[in-house]
C-alpha positions in Angstrom: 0.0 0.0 0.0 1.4 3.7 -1.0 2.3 5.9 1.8 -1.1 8.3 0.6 -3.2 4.8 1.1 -2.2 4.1 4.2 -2.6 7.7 5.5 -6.3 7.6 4.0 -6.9 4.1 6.0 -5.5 5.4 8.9 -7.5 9.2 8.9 -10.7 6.4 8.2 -10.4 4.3 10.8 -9.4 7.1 13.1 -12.9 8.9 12.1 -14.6 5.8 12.7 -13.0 5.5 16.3 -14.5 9.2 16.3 -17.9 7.8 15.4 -17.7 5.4 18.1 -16.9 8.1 21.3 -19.5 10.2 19.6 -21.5 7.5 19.3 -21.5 6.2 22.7 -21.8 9.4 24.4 -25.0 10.7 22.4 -26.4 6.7 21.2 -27.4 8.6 17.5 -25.8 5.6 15.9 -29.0 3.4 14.3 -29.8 -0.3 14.7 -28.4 -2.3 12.6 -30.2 -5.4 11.0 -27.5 -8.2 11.2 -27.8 -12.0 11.7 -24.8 -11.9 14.1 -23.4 -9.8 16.3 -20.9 -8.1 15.3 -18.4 -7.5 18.0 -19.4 -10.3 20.7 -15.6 -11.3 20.8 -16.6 -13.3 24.1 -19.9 -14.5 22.9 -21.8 -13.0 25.7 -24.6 -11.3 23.5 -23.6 -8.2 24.6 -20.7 -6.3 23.3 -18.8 -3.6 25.4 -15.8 -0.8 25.0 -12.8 -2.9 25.2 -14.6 -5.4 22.8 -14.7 -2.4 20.1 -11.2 -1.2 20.4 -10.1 -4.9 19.8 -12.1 -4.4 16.6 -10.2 -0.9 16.0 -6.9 -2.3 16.8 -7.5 -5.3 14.4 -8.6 -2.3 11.8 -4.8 -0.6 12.2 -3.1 -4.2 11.8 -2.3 -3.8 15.5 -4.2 -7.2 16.5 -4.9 -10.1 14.2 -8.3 -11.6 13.0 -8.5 -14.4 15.0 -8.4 -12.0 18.4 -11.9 -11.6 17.5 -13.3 -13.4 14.6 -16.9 -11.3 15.6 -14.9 -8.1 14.8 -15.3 -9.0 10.9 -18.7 -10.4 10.9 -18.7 -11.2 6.8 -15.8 -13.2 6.9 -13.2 -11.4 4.5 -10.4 -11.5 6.4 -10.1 -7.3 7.1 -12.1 -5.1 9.7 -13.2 -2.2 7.9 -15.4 1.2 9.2 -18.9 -0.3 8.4 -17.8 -3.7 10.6 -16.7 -1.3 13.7 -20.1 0.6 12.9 -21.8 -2.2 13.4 -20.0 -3.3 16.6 -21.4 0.1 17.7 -24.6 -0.4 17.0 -24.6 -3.4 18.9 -22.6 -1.8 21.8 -25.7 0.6 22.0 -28.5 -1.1 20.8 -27.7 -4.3 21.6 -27.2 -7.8 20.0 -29.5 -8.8 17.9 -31.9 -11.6 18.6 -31.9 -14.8 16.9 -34.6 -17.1 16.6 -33.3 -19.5 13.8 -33.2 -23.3 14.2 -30.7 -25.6 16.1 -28.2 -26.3 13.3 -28.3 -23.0 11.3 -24.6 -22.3 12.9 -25.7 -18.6 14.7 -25.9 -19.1 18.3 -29.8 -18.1 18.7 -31.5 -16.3 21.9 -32.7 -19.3 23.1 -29.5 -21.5 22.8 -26.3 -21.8 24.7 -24.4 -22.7 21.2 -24.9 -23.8 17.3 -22.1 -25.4 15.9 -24.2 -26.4 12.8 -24.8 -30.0 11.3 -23.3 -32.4 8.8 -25.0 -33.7 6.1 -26.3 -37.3 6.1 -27.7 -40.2 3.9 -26.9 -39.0 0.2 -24.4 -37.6 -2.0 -23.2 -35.0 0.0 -22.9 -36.9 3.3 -20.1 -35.8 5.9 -20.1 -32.3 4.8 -20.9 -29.2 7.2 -24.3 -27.5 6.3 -26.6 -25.4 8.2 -29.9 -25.8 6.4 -31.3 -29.6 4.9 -30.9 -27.5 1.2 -27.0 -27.5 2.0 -27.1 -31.3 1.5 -28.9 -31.3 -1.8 -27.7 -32.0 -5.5 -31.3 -31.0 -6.9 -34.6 -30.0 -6.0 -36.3 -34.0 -6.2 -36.3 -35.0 -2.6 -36.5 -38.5 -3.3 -34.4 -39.1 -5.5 -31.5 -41.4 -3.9 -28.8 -38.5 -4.1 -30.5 -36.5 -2.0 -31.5 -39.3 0.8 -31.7 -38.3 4.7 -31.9 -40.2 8.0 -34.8 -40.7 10.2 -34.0 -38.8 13.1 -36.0 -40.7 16.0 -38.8 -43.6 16.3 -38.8 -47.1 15.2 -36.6 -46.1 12.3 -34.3 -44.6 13.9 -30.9 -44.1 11.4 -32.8 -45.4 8.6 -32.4 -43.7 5.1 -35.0 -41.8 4.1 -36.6 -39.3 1.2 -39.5 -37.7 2.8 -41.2 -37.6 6.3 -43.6 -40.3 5.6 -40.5 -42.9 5.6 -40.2 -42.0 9.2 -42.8 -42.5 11.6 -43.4 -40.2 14.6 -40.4 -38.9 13.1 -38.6 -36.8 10.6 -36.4 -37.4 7.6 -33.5 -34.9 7.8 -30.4 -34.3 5.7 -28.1 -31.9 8.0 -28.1 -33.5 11.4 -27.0 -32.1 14.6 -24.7 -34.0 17.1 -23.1 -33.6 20.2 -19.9 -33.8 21.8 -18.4 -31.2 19.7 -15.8 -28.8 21.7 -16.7 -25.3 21.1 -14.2 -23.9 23.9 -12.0 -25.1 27.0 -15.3 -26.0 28.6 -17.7 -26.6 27.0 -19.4 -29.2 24.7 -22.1 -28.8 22.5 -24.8 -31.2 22.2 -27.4 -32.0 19.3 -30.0 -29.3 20.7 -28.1 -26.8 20.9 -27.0 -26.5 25.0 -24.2 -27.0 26.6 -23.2 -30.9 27.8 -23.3 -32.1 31.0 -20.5 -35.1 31.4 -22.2 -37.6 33.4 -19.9 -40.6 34.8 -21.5 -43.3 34.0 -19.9 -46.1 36.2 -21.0 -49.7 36.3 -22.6 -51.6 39.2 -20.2 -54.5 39.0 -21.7 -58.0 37.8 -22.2 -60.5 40.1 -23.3 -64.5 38.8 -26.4 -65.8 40.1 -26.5 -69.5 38.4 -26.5 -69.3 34.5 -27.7 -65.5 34.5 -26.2 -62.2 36.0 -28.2 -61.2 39.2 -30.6 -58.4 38.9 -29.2 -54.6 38.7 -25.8 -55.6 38.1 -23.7 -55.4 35.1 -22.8 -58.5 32.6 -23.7 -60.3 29.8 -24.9 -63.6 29.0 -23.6 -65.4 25.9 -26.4 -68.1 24.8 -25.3 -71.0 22.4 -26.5 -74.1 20.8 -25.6 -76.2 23.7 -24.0 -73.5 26.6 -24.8 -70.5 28.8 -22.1 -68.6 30.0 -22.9 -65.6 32.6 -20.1 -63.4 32.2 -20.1 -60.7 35.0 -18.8 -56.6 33.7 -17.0 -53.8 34.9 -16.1 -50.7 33.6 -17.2 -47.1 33.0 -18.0 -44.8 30.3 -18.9 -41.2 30.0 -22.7 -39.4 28.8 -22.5 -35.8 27.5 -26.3 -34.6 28.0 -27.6 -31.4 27.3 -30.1 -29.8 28.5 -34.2 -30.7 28.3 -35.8 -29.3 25.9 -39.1 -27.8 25.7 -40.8 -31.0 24.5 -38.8 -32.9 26.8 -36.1 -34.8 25.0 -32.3 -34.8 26.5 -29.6 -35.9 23.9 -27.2 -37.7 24.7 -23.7 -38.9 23.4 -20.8 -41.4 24.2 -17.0 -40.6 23.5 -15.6 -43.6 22.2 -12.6 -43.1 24.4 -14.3 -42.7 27.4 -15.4 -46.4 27.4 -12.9 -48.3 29.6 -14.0 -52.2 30.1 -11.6 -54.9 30.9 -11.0 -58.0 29.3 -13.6 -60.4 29.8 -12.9 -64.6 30.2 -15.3 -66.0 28.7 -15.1 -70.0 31.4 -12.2 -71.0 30.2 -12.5 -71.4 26.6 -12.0 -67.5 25.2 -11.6 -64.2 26.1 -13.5 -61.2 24.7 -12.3 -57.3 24.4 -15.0 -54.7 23.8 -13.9 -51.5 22.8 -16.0 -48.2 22.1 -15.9 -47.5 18.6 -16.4 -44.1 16.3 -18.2 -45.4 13.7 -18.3 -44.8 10.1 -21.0 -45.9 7.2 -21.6 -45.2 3.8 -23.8 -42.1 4.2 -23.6 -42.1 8.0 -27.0 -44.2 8.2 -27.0 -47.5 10.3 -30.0 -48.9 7.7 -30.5 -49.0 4.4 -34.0 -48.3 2.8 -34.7 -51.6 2.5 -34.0 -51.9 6.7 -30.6 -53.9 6.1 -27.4 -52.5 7.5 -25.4 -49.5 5.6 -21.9 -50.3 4.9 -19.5 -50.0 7.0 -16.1 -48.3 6.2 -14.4 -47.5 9.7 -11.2 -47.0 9.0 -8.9 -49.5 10.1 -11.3 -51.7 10.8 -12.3 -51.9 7.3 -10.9 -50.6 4.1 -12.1 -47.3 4.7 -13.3 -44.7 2.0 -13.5 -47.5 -0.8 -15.6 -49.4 1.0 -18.7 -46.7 -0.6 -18.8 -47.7 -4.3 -22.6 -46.1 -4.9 -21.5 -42.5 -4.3 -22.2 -42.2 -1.0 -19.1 -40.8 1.4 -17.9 -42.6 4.6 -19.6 -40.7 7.3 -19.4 -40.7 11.2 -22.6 -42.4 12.4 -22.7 -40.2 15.7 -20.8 -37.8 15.2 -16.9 -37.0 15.1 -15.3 -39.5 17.9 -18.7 -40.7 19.6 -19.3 -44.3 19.5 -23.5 -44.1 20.4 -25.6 -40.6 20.4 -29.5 -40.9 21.3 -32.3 -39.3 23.3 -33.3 -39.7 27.1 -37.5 -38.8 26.9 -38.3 -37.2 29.9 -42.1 -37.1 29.2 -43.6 -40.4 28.6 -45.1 -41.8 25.4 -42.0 -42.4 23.5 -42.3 -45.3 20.7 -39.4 -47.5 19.2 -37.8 -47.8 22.4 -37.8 -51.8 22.5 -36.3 -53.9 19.6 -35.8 -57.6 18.4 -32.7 -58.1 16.4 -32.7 -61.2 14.5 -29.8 -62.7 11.8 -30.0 -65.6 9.3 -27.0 -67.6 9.8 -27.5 -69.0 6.4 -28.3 -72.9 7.8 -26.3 -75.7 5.1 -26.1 -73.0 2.3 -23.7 -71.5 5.0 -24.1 -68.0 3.7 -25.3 -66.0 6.0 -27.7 -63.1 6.1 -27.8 -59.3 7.4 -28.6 -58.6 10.4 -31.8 -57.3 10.8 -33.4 -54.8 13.8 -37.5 -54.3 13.9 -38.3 -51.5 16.7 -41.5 -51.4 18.5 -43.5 -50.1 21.8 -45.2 -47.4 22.2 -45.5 -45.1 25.2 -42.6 -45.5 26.6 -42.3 -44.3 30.4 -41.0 -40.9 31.0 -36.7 -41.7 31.6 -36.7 -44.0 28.6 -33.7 -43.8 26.1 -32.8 -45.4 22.7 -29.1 -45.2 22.4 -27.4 -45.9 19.2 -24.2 -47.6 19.7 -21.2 -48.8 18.4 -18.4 -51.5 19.5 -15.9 -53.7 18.6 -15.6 -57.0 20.0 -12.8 -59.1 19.9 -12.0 -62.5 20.7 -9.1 -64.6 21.2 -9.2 -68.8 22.3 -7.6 -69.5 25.8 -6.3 -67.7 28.0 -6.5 -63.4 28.5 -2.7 -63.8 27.8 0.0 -65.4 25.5 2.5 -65.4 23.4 0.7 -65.5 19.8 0.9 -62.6 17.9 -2.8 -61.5 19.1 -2.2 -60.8 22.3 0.2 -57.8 20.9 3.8 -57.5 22.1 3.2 -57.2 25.8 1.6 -61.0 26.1 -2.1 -59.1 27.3 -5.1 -59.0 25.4 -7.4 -55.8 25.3 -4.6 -53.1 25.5 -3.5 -50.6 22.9 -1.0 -52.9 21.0 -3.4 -55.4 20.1 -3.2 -56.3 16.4 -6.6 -55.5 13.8 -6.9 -58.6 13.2 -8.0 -59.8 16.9 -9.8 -56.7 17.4 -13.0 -58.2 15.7 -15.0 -55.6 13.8 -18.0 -52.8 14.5 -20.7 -54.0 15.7 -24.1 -51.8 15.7 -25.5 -52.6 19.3 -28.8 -50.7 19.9 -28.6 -49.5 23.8 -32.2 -48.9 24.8 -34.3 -48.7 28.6 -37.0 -51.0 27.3 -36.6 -54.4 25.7 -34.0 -55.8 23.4 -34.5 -59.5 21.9 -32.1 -61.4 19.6 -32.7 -64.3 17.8 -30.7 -66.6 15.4 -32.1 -68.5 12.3 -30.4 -71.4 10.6 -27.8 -71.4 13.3 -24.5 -73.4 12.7 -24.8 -74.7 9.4 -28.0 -76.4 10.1 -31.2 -75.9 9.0 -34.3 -74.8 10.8 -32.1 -74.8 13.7 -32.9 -71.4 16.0 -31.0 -70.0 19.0 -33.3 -67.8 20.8 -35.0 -65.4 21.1 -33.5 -64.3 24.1 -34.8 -61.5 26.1 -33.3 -58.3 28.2 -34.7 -55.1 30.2 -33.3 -52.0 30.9 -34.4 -49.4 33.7 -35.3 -46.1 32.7 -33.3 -43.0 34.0 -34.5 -40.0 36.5 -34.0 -37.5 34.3 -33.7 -34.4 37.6 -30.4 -36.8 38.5 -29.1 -36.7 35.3 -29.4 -33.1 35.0 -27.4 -33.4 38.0 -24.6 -35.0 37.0 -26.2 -38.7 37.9 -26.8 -41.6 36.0 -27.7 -43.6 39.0 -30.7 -45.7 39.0 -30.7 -46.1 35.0 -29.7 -49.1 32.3 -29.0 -49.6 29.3 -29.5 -52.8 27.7 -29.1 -54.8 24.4 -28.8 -57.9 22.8 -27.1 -58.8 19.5 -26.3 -61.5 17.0 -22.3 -63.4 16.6 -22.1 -65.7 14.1 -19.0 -68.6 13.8 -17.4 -67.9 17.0 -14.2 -70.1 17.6 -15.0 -72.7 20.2 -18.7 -71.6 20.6 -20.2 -71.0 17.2 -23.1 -68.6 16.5 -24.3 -66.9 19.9 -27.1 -65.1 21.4 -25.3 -62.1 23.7 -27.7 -60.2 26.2 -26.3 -57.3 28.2 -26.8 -55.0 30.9 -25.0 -51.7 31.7 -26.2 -50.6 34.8 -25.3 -47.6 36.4 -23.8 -46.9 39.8 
C-alpha cells in the first residue's frame, strides 16, 4: 500500500474511532439489522468498550483476526469502518436476537451454542451444512442423491426421502450431534445446549447360576448347547444437554471414554470390547430396504473405498462418539424396545444381514434409545499369551493389540425398554434357531441426570455373533447398569 493509502486508511479508521466516542456518548448511531453480532468477541450477547477497540486495533493491523473473529462479521479476512459501525450499533443497541433453528450455525436467543450440522444419507454426506438445502444435489427429494436419515422412532438411522419414511419422526439431511468442543469447557450437544458429562460407572456384575443377578452389570452369551454368565466392569462417560421444551435430553458417548476390561469367557476364550467411532456409507445404520449400511471404519475396514454407490464414509454419531441418542423425559415415546434377529444361512452356509425391527409405544417418561457402536474381539484360551494376538506385551485388550484380533464394528442398539435377539439357521444347520432371548433396561431420573447422575438407569441390548471359535453362532444379552 502507498504511503497516501495508508494515510487515507488510517484518517478512516481514526474517524470511525470518532464515530464510536461520539456514538456512545450521544447513542445517535442506528440499529443495525445483522444475523450476528458483530463485535461479541466473548460470545456473551452483549458487546462492550474494550470489545470495540479490539475491533479498532484489528482495523490498524495492531491485532490479528482471529483475536476476534466477531470483529469481521462477513468473513473477508479485514475489519473495515462499516464492521466497527456495526460493533457500535450493537454496543448501543444491543445484539440482535436470533430465533433460527438448532443447526443454522448462529448461536440463537434461546441457545447456549450452534455449531451447525453435517449432512447425512446421500451424496453430500459428511459435509458441514446449516440448512437440509445445503445437503442437496437437486430440487427432487426422493431421489436417492439426495437421501436423509430418520432422526428418531422405530426407524431410527434409517435412510429416508421424505417424512412419511419416518414414523413419529422426521427425515432430515443436516443433522445435529453432540460432543463437539466449542471452547476449553464446553461441549455442545445436538439441541443446541451446553453438555453435562455424566460418569457413568458400572454396578459391578455379580453371577447368580446361569444368569447375571438383577441390577448388576454383565452379559450372557447363549449358544446351541451352553450358557455362559459373564459378570462386567467398567465405565464410560454421557455428555447430556439440557431438556428441551418437548422434553427430550440428547445424549452422546465418546468412544474413548469407554474403559471395560477383558472379559474370560469359562475357560475357553476371552472377549475385548472396545468403544468404537463409527463410520458408514452415508452415515446411516439402515438402508431403505431396513438392512445395515456399509460399514467403512477406517482400520477396521478398508475405509473410504468401502462406498462404491457414491455415497461418502460418514461418522454415524458424530466426530469420535461411539452411540448418540435421546433420554425422553415425558412419557409416550415409541421405538424404544427392539428384536434383532440374523440368518446364519443354515447348510447354504451364507449368511444373512442382520436385521433390527423397533416397536412399543408409550414409553415411560426416563426412557432412552441409544445408538451404539463396539468392537468385540475375541481370542481362544487364556487373557494372555504369546501369539501374535495378544500384541507384544503377552495381554489381550490393551493398545497394542493387532486389527486382526480386534474383531469388527458392531451396531448394538442400547435402549431402557426391551431388546430381543434371535438366530435362524444357526451353525450350518437348517431350521435350527437359538433364541429369542430377552433383556430389560431401567429407565433413567431425568432431575439426577441433570445433575450429573446416572444412577438408578440401564441400558440394555442384545445382538447376533455368528462362527465364533469354540462356541459358534451366539445369542449375547447385556446389561450396563449404572452406579
Amino acid at each position: 500500500m502507498s504511503k497516501t493509502g495508508r494515510t487515507t486508511w488510517h484518517r478512516s479508521v481514526y474517524q470511525a474511532a470518532a464515530i464510536l466516542g461520539l456514538g456512545l456518548m450521544l447513542g445517535l448511531v442506528p440499529r443495525a439489522a445483522r444475523a450476528v453480532c458483530a463485535g461479541d468477541c466473548d460470545s456473551s450477547n452483549e458487546v462492550q468498550i474494550n470489545e470495540i477497540i479490539t475491533c479498532v486495533n484489528i482495523a490498524l493491523g495492531t491485532a490479528a483476526v482471529s483475536t476476534c473473529s466477531a470483529c469481521d462479521p462477513n468473513n473477508d479476512g479485514e475489519v473495515r469502518i462499516n464492521e466497527i459501525i456495526l460493533a457500535v450499533n450493537a454496543a448501543l443497541n444491543g445484539c440482535p436476537v436470533i430465533t433460527g433453528a438448532c443447526g443454522d450455525g448462529l448461536k440463537n436467543a434461546n441457545e447456549d451454542c450452534d455449531v451447525g450440522g453435517t449432512c447425512i444419507g446421500g451424496m453430500k454426506a459428511s459435509t458441514a451444512c446449516t440448512k437440509d438445502s445445503d445437503c442437496l444435489t437437486g430440487t427432487d427429494l426422493t431421489i436417492p442423491a439426495n437421501a436423509g436419515v430418520c432422526l428418531e422412532g422405530s426407524k431410527a438411522l434409517w435412510v429416508c426421502s421424505s417424512d412419511n419414511d419416518c414414523p413419529a419422526s422426521k427425515c432430515v439431511r443436516c443433522k445435529t450431534f453432540g460432543g463437539a468442543a466449542i471452547d476449553s469447557t464446553h461441549t455442545c450437544s445436538a439441541t443446541c445446549s451446553f453438555e453435562t458429562a455424566v460418569p457413568y460407572n458400572f454396578v459391578p456384575g455379580v453371577i447368580s447360576g446361569i444368569d447375571i443377578k438383577k441390577d448388576t452389570s454383565g452379559a450372557v452369551v447363549h449358544g446351541e448347547i451352553l450358557t455362559i454368565p459373564l459378570p462386567l466392569v467398567g465405565s464410560q462417560t454421557m455428555l447430556v444437554g439440557k431438556q428441551t421444551a418437548d422434553g427430550k435430553v440428547a445424549a452422546v458417548i465418546k468412544a474413548d471414554t469407554i474403559v471395560i476390561p477383558f472379559i474370560p469367557v469359562s475357560t475357553i476364550a476371552c472377549a475385548c470390547v472396545r468403544g468404537l467411532a463409527d463410520k458408514t456409507c452415508g452415515g446411516t445404520v439402515f438402508d431403505a430396504d431396513g438392512l445395515s449400511t456399509a460399514d467403512c471404519t477406517p482400520i477396521y475396514t478398508e475405509g473410504d473405498t468401502v462406498c462404491t454407490g457414491g455415497k461418502p464414509c460418514t461418522f454415524v454419531n458424530g466426530d469420535g462418539n461411539a452411540a448418540s441418542g435421546f433420554v425422553y423425559c415425558t412419557a409416550g415415546a415409541s421405538g424404544i424396545d427392539y428384536t434383532q434377529t440374523q440368518n446364519s444361512g443354515g447348510s447354504s452356509g451364507v449368511p444373512g444381514p442382520v436385521v433390527v425391527v423397533s416397536s412399543g409405544t408409550n414409553a415411560p417418561a426416563g426412557s432412552a434409545r441409544i445408538a451404539n457402536t463396539l468392537a468385540i474381539g475375541t481370542v481362544v484360551g487364556a487373557c494372555a499369551g504369546t501369539d501374535p494376538a495378544y500384541g507384544d506385551d503377552g495381554q489381550f485388550c490393551t493398545s497394542d493389540d493387532p486389527v486382526s484380533s480386534r474383531g469388527t464394528p458392531t451396531g448394538l442398539p442400547l435402549t431402557t425398554g426391551n431388546a430381543t435377539a434371535r438366530i435362524d439357521n444357526a451353525n450350518a444347520t437348517d431350521d435350527d434357531t437359538i433364541g429369542p432371548f430377552s433383556i430389560s433396561g431401567t429407565p433413567f431420573s431425568c432431575s439426577t441426570l441433570a445433575g450429573g447422575s446416572a444412577s438408578g438407569g440401564a441400558l440394555a441390548g442384545a445382538f447376533t455373533i455368528l462362527n465364533q471359535p469354540t462356541t459358534g453362532d451366539i445369542v449375547v444379552t447385556f446389561l450396563e447398569k449404572a452406579q
